[in-house]
MIBA-600024 format. One line per 2 residues: number of its first residue (from 1); their letters; for each residue x negated, y, z of N, C-alpha, C, O. Coordinates in steps of 0.2 Angstrom, whole numbers, plus 5000, padded with zeros to 4 digits. Atoms other than C-alpha are relative to their C-alpha. Layout:
REM MIBA-600024
NUM	A	X/Y/Z/X/Y/Z/X/Y/Z/X/Y/Z ~ ...;
***
This chain:
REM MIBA-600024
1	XX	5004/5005/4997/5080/5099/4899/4996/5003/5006/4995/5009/5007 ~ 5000/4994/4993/5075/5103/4918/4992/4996/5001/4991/4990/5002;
3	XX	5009/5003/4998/5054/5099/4920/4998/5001/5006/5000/5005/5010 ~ 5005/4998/4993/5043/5095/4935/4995/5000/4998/4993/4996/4993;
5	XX	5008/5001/5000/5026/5101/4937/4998/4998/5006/5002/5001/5010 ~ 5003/5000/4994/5017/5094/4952/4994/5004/5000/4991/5002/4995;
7	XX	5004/4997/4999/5005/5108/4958/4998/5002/5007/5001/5001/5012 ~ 5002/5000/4993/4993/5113/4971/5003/5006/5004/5003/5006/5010;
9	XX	4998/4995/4998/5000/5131/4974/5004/5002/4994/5003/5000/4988 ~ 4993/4998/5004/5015/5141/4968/4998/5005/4997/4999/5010/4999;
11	XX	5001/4992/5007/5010/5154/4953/5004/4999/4995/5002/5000/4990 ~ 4996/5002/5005/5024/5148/4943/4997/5000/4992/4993/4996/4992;
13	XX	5002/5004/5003/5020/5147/4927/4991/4998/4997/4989/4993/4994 ~ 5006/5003/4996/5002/5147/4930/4998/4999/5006/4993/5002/5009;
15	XX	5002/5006/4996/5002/5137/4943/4994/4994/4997/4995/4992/4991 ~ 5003/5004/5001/4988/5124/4940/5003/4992/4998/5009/4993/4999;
17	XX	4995/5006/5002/4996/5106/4935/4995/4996/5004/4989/4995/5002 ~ 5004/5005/4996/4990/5093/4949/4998/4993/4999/5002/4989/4997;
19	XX	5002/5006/5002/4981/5079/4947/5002/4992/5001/5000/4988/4997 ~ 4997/5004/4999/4992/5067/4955/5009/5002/5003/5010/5007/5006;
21	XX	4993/4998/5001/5014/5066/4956/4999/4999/5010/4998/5003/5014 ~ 4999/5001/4992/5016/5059/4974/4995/5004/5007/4998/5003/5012;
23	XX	5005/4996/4996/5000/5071/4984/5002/5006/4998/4997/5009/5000 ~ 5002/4996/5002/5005/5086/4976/5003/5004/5006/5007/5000/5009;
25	XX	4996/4997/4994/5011/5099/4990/5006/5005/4996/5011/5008/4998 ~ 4991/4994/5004/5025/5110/4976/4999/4995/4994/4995/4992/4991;
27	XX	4998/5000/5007/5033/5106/4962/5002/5007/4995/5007/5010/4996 ~ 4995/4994/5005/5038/5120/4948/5003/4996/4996/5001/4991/4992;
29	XX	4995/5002/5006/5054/5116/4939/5001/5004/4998/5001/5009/5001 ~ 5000/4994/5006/5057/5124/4924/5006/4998/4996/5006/4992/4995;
31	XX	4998/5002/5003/5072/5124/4915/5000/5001/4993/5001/5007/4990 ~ 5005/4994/5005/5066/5125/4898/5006/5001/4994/5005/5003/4988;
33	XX	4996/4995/5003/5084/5129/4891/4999/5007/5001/4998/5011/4997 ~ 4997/4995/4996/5087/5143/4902/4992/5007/5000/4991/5012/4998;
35	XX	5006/4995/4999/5069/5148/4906/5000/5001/5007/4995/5004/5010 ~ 5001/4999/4992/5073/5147/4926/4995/4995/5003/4994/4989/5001;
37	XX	5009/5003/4996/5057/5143/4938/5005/4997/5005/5011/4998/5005 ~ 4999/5000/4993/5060/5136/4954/4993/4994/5005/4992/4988/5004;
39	XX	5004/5004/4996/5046/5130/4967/5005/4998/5005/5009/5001/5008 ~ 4998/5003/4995/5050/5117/4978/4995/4995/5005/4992/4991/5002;
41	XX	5006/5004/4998/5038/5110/4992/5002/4994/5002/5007/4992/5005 ~ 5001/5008/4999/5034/5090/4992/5005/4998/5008/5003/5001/5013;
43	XX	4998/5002/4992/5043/5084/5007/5000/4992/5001/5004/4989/5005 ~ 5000/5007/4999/5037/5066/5002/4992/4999/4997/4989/4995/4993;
45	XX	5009/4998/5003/5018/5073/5001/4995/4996/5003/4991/4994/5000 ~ 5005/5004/4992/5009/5063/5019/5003/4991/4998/5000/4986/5000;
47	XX	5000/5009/5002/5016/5045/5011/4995/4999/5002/4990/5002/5005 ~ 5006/5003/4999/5006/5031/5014/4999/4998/4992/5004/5000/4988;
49	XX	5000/5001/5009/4999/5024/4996/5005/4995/4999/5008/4991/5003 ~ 4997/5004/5001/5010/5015/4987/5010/5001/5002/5016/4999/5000;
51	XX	4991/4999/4995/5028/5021/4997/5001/5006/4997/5004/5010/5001 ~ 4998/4992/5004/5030/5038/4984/5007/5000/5001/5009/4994/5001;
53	XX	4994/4999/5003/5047/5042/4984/5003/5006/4995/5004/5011/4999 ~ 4999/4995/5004/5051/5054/4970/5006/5004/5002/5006/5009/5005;
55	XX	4995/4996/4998/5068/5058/4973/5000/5006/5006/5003/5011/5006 ~ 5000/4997/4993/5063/5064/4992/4993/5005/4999/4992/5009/5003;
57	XX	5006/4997/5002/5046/5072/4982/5004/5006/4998/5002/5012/4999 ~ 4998/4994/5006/5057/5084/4972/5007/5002/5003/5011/5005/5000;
59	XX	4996/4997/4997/5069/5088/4986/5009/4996/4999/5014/4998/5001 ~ 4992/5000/5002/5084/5080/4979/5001/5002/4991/5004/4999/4986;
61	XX	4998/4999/5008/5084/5088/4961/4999/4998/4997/4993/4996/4997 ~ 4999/5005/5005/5088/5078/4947/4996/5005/4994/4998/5010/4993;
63	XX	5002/4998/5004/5076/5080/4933/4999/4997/4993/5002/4992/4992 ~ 4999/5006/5006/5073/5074/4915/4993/4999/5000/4992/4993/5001;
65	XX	5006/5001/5001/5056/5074/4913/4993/5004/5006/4994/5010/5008 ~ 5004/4998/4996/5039/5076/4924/4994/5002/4996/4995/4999/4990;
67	XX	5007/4999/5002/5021/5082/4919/4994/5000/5006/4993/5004/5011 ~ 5006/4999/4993/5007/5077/4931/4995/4997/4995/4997/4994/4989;
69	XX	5008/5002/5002/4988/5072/4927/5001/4991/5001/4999/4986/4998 ~ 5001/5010/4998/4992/5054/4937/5005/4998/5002/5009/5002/5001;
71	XX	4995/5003/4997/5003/5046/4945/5001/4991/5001/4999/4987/4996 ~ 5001/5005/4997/5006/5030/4954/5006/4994/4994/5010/4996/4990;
73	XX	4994/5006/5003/5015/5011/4947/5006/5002/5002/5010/5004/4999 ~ 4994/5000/4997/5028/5013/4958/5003/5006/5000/5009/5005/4999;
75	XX	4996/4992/4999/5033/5033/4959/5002/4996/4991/5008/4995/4989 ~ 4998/4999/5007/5032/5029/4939/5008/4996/4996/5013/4997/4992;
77	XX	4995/5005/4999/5043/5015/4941/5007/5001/4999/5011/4999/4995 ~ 4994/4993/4996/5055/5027/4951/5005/5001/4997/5010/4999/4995;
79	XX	4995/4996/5005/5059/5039/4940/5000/4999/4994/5003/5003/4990 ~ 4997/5001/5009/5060/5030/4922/5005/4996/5004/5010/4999/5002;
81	XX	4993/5002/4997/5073/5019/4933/5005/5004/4999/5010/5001/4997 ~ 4998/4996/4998/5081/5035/4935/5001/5006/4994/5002/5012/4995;
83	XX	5002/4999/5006/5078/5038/4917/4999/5010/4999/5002/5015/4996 ~ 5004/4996/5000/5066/5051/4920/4992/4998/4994/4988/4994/4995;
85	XX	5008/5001/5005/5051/5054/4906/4997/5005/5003/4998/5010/5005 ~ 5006/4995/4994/5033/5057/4914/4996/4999/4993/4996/4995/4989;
87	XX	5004/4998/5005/5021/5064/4903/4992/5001/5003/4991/5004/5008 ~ 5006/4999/4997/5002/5063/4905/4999/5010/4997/4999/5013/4992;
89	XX	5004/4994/5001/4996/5082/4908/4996/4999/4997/4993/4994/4995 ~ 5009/4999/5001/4980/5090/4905/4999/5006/5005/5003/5009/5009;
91	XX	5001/4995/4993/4971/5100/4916/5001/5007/4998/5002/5007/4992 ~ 4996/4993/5002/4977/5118/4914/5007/5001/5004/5009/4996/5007;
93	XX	4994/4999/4997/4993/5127/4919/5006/4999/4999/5006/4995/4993 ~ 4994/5004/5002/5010/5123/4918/5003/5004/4995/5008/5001/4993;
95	XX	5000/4998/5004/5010/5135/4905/4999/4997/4994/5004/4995/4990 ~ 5004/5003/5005/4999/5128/4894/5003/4992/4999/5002/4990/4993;
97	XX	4999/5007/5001/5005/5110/4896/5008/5001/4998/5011/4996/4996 ~ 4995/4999/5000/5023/5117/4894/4999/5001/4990/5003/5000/4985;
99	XX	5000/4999/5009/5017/5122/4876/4997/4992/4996/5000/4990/4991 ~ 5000/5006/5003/5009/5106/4871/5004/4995/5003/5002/4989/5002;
101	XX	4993/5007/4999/5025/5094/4878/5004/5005/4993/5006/5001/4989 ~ 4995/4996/5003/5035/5108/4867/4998/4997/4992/5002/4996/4987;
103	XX	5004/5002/5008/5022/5103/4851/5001/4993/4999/5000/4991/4994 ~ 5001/5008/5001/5024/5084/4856/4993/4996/5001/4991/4990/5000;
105	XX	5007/5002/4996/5006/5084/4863/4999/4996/5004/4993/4994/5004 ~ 5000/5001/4994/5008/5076/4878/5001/4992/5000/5007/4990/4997;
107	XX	4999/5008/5003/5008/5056/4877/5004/4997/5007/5003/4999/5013 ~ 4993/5003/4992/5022/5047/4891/4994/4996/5003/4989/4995/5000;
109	XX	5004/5005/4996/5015/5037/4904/5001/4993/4998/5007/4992/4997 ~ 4999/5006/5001/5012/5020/4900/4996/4996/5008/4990/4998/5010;
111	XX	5003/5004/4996/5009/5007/4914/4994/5000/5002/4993/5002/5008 ~ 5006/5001/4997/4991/5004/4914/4997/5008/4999/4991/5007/4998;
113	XX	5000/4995/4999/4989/5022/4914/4999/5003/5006/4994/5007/5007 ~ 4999/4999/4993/4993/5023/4931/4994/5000/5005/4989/4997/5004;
115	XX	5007/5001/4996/4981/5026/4947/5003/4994/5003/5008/4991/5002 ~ 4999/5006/4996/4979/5011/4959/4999/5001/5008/5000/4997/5012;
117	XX	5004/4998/4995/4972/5021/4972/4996/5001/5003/4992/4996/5004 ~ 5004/4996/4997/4962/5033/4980/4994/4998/5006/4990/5002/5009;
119	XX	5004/5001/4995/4953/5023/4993/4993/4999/5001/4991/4993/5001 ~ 5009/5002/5001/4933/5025/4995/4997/5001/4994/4991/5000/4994;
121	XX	5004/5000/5003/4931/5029/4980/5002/4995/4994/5001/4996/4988 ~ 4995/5004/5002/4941/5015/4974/5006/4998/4997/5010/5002/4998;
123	XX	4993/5002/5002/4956/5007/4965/5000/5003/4992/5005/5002/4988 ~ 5000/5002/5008/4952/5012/4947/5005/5005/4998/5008/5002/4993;
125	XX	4999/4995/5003/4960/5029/4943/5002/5002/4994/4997/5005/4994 ~ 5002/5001/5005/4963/5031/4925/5002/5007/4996/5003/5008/4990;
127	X	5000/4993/5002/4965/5050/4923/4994/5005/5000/4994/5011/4998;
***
């Protein structure tokens, strides 16, 4: 199974796990048969809200599963279309969150889950 972490900077497996899928500036994928890393930088980071495209976020790379802290209706939309499972993280490193998805800690995203957006302060966050 090949994972995305969305993160703010590349420390591979401590890397920090970012708070949101669509704003993050890298991803670490992991393959957690293999054990191989790979950073790859956002190149669908400056969106406007609402327009994520995950595909163009992760470079092209096909994954089975994400881990981020938040994530938008639409990015989530995306990638379960795409039958990708997103997982809500916790704050901590991609380590640590690699071990509680490993224990079945980690609860999927469900809909009302989702952020609504960032604006002013606004739009009702739920991470």
């Amino acid at each position: 199974m090949k994972i995305a972490f969305p993160v703010e900077e590349n420390k591979g497996l401590d890397s920090p796990v970012y708070g949101h899928f669509g704003s993050a500036p890298w991803f670490v994928l992991m393959d957690a048969q293999g054990g191989d890393l790979e950073a790859v930088t956002n190149e669908d980071h400056h969106h406007e809200h609402g327009q994520c495209q995950p595909g163009r976020a992760l470079g092209g790379r096909p994954v089975d599963a994400v881990v981020v802290g938040g994530i938008g209706a639409g990015a989530l939309r995306k990638l379960q279309a795409e039958g990708v499972r997103v997982f809500r993280g916790v704050e901590g490193s991609v380590r640590e969150n690699l071990d509680l998805l490993n224990s079945g800690k980690l609860p999927e995203f469900a809909f009302e889950m989702t952020c609504a957006g960032h604006r002013g302060g606004e739009g009702g966050c739920r991470h």
